[in-house]
C-alpha positions as CSV (number, residue, x, y, z in Angstrom):
1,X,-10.0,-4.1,5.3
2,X,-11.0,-7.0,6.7
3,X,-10.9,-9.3,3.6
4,X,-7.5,-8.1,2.8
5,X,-5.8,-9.0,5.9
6,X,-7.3,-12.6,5.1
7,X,-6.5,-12.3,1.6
8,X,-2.6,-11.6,3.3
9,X,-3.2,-14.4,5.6
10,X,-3.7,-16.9,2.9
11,X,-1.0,-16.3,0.5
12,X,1.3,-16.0,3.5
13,X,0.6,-19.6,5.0
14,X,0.1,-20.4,1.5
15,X,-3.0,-22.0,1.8
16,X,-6.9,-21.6,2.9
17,X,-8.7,-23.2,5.7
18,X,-11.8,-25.3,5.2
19,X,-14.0,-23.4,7.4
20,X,-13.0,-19.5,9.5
21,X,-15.2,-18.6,12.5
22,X,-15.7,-15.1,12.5
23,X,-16.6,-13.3,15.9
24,X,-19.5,-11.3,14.1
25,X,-20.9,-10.1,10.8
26,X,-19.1,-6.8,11.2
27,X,-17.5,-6.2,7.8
28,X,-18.6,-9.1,5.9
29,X,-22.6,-8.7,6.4
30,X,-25.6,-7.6,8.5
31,X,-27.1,-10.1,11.0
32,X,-30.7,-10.3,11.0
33,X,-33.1,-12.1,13.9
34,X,-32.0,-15.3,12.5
35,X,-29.6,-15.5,10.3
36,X,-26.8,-12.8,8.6
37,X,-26.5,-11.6,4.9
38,X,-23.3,-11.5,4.0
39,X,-22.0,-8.5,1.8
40,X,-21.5,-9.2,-2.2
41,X,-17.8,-8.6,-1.9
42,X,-17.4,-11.6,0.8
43,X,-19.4,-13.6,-1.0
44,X,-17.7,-13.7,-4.0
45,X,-14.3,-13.7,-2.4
46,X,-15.6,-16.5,-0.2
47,X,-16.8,-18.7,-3.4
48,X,-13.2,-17.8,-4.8
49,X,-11.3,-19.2,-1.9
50,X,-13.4,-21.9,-1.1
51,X,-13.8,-21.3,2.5
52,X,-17.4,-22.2,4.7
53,X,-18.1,-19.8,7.2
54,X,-19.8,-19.8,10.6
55,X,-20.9,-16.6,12.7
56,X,-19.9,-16.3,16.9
57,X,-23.5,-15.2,18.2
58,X,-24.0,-11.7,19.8
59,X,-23.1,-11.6,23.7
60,X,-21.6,-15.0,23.9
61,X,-17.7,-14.6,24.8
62,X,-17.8,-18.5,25.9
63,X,-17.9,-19.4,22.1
64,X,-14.8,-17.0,21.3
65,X,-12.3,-19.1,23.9
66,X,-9.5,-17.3,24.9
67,X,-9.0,-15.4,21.4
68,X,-9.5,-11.8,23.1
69,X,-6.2,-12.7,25.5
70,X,-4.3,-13.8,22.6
71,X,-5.5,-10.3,20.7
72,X,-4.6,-8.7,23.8
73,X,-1.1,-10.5,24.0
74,X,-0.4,-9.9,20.5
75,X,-1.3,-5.7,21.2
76,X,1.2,-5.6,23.7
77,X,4.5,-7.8,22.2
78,X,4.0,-6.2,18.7
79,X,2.1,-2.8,19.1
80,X,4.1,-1.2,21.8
81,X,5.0,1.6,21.8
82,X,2.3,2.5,19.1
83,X,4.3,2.2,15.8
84,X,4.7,4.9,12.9
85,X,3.8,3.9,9.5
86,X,5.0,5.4,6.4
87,X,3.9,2.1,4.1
88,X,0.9,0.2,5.2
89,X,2.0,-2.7,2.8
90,X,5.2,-2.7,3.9
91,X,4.8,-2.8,7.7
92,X,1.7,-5.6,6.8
93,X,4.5,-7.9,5.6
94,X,6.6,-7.7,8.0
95,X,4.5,-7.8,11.3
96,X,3.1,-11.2,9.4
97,X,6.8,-12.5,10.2
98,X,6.9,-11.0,13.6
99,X,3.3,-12.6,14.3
100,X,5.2,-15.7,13.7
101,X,8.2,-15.4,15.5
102,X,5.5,-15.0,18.6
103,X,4.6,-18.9,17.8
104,X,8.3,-20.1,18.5
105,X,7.3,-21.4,22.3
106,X,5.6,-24.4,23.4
107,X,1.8,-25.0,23.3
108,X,0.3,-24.2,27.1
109,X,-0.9,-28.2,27.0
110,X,0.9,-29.8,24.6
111,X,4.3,-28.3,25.0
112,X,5.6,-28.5,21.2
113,X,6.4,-25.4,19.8
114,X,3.5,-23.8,18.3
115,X,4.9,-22.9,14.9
116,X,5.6,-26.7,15.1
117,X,2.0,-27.7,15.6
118,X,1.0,-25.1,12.9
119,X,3.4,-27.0,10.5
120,X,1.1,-30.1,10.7
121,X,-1.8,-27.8,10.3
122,X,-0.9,-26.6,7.1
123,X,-1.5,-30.1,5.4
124,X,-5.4,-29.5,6.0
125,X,-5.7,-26.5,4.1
126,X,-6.9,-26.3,0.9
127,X,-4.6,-24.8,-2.2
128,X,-4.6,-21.0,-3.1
129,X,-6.5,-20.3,-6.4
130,X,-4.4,-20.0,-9.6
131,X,-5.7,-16.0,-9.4
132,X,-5.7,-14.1,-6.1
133,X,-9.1,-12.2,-5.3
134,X,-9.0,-8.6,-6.5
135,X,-10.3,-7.4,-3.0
136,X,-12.0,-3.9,-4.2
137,X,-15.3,-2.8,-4.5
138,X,-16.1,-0.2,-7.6
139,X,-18.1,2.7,-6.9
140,X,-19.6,6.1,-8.9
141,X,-18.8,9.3,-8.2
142,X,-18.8,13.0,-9.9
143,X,-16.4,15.1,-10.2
144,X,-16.2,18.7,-8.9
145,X,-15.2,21.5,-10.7
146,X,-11.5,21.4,-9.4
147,X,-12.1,17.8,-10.7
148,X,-12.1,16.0,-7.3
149,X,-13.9,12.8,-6.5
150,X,-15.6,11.9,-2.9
151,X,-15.7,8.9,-1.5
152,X,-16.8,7.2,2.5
153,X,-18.2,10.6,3.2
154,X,-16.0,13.2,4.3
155,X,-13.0,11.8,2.3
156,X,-12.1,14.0,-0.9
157,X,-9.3,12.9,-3.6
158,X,-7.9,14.8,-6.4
159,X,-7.7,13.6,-10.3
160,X,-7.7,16.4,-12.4
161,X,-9.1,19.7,-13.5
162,X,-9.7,18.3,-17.0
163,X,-12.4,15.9,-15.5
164,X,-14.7,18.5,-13.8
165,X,-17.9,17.6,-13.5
166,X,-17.7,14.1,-14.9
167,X,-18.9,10.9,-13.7
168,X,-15.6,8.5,-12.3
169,X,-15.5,5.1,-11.5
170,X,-13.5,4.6,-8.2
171,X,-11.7,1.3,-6.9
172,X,-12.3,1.4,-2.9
173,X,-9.3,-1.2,-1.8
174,X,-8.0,-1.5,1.9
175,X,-5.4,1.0,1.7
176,X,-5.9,2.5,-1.4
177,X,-8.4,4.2,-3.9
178,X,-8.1,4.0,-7.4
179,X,-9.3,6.5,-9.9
180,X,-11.1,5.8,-13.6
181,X,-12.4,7.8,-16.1
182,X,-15.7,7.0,-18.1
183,X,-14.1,5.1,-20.2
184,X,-12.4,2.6,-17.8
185,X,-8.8,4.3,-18.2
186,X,-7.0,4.2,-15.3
187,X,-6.2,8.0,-14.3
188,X,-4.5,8.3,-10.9
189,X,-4.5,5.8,-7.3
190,X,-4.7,7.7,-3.7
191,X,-4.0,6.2,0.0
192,X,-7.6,5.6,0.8
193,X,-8.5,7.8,4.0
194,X,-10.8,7.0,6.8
195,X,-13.0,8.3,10.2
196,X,-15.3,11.1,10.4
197,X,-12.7,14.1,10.1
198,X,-12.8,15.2,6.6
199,X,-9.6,15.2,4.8
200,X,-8.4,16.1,1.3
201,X,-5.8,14.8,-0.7
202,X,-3.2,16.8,-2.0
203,X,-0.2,14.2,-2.3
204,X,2.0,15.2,-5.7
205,X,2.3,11.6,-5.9
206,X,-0.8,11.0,-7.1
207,X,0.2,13.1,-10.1
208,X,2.4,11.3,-11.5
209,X,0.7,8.5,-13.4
210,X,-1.0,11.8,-15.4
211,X,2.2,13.2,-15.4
212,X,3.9,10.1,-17.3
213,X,1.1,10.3,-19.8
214,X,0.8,14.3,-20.3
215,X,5.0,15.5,-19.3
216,X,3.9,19.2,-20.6
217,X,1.9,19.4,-17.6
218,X,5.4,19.1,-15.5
219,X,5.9,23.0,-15.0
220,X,2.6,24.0,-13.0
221,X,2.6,20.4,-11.6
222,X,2.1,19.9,-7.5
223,X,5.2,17.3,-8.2
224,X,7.7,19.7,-8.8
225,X,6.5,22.6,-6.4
226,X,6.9,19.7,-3.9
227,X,10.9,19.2,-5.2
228,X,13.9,20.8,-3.8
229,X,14.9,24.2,-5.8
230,X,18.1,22.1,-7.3
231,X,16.1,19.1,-7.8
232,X,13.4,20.7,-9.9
233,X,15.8,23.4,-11.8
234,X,17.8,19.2,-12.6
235,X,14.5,18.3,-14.2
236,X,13.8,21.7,-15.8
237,X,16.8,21.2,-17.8
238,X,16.4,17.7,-19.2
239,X,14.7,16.3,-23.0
240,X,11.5,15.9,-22.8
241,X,12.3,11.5,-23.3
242,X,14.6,12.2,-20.2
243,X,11.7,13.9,-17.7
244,X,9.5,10.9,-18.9
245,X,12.1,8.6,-17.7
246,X,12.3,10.5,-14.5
247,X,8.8,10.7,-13.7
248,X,8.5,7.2,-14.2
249,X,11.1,6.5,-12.2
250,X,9.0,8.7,-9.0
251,X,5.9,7.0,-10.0
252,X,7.3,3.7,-9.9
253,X,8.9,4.1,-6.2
254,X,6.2,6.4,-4.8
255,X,4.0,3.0,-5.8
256,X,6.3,0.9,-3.4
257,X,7.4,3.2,-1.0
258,X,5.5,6.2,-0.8
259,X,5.6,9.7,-1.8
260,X,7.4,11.1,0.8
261,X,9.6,8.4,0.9
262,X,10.7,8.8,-2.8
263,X,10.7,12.2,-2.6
264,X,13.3,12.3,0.4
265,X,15.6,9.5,-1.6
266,X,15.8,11.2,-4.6
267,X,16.7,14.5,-3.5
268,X,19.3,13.1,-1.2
269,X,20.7,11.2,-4.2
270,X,20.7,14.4,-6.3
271,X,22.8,16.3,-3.2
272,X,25.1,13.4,-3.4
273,X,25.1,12.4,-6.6
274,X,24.0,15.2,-9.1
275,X,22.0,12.6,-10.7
276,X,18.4,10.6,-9.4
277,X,19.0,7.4,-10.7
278,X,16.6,4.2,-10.2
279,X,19.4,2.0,-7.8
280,X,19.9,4.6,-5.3
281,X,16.2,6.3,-5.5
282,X,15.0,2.6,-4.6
283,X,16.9,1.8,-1.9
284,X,16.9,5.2,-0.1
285,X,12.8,5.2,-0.2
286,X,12.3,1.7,0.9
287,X,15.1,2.6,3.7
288,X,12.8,5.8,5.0
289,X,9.6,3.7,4.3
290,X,10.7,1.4,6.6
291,X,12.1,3.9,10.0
292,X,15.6,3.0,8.5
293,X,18.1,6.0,8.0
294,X,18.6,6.9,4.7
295,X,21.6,5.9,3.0
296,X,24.8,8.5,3.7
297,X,26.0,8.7,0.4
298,X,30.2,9.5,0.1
299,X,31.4,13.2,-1.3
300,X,30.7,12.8,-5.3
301,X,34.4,11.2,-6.5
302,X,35.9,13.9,-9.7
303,X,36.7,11.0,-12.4
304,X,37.6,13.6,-14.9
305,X,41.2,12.5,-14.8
306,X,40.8,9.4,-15.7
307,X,37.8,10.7,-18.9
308,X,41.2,12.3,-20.0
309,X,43.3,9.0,-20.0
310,X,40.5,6.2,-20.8
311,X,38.9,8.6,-23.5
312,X,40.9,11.3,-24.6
313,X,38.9,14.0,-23.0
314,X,40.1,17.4,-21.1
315,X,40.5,17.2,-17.6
């Protein structure tokens, strides 16, 4: 988590600094009596940014300044009251410009705005590689015989049946969890779950990248018991190019906005539109994603008049 926030950092300031303090190894390695071993994963994404990095010893706030007030500041302009998130990524890229906004006022001693002075700072970082750092760390695990993977403990996600008892190759990101066969083939991505309570996925969403692949499997899918009745008996009915195209189209949003998300857009398009098409489907999610209402879409218009004049058809 903690290397993806500084991934975020980086591309958002567009740059990298020379050296980063870090308060303690937590995340990045295990301190020893004299010195701290970094983890594999920060060392490599270290060597890729080009960063040096120095260590706050244990018990010593007078090396830290006054970061904890400014944590503590930040907590209470940004984080109150507590916020709900339906899209991690989403909210991440915004409170980045919110965390700026905070910088508008003047410096305590110097008295230039802060976002000014930051400005000037920017011309001391280095450049951002040519290829961002792929911040995940790939793990083994075996499947169960309902063909679920576990992960960080208590933390169980589902692929598929077919893969009972087969050894999987997850991707552990910061928010997500990516799925792979034997092979390498990528088979299905979850929201990566944490803490001590044990949880398992059942998120139709994660479905849908198997679904896009194998569309016979639609009928006893999880993705359309999860539909509205008029939405699924709408997909029932179409080709079987045209339910590819429409699970696409799910897999694609659910990807950007969520699940949920998508699912609420595209059965409040259907209700308005008798159709789920990609324009509305996108905007309604990433509307809901973001704590916005959803779009109120007009009574659908009867244009059968003008089929009649424009192209000879019946009213």
């Amino acid at each position: 988590m903690r290397l993806q926030a500084l991934k975020d950092i980086f591309s958002y300031i567009g740059g990298v600094p020379k050296r980063i303090i870090f308060d303690n190894a937590a995340g990045v390695g295990r301190r020893t009596a004299d010195r701290v071993r970094t983890t594999e994963l920060f060392g490599r994404f270290a060597a890729h940014y080009g960063f040096a990095c120095a260590f706050c010893n244990p018990a010593s706030g007078h090396e830290k300044g006054s970061v904890e007030n400014k944590v503590g500041a930040v907590r209470r302009s940004l984080f109150v009251p507590v916020p709900q998130v339906t899209n991690m990524g989403a909210f991440n890229k915004n409170l980045l410009g919110r965390c700026m906004a905070l910088s508008r006022k003047g410096h305590w001693i110097k008295g230039e705005p802060e976002d000014r002075l930051f400005a000037e700072d920017r011309l001391a970082l280095s450049g951002l590689p040519a290829k961002p750092f792929e911040v995940v760390r790939y793990v083994t695990a075996r499947a169960d015989k309902k063909g679920k993977v576990r992960a960080d403990g208590p933390h169980f996600y589902s692929t598929d049946p077919a893969f009972s008892g087969c050894e999987m190759l997850l991707g552990l990101g910061a928010t997500t969890l990516r799925v792979f066969d034997g092979a390498g083939t990528f088979v299905c991505e979850h929201a990566r779950a944490y803490g001590d309570a044990p949880t398992d996925t059942t998120d139709p969403g994660s479905q849908l990248h198997l679904l896009c692949l194998k569309p016979a499997g639609w009928r006893s899918s999880r993705v359309r018991a999860a539909l509205s009745e008029d939405v699924r008996s709408w997909m029932d009915g179409l080709g079987r190019d045209e339910l590819k195209e429409e699970l696409r189209l799910l897999r694609d949003e659910t990807a950007r906005s969520g699940w949920e998300a998508t699912r609420q857009a595209a059965e409040l398009a259907y209700g308005s539109t008798g159709r789920i098409d990609r324009a509305s489907v996108a905007v309604g999610a990433a509307r809901i994603a973001s704590g916005a209402e959803a779009i109120a879409y007009d009574e659908p218009v009867d244009l059968s008049g003008y089929d009649s004049v424009f192209f000879g058809r019946g009213a």
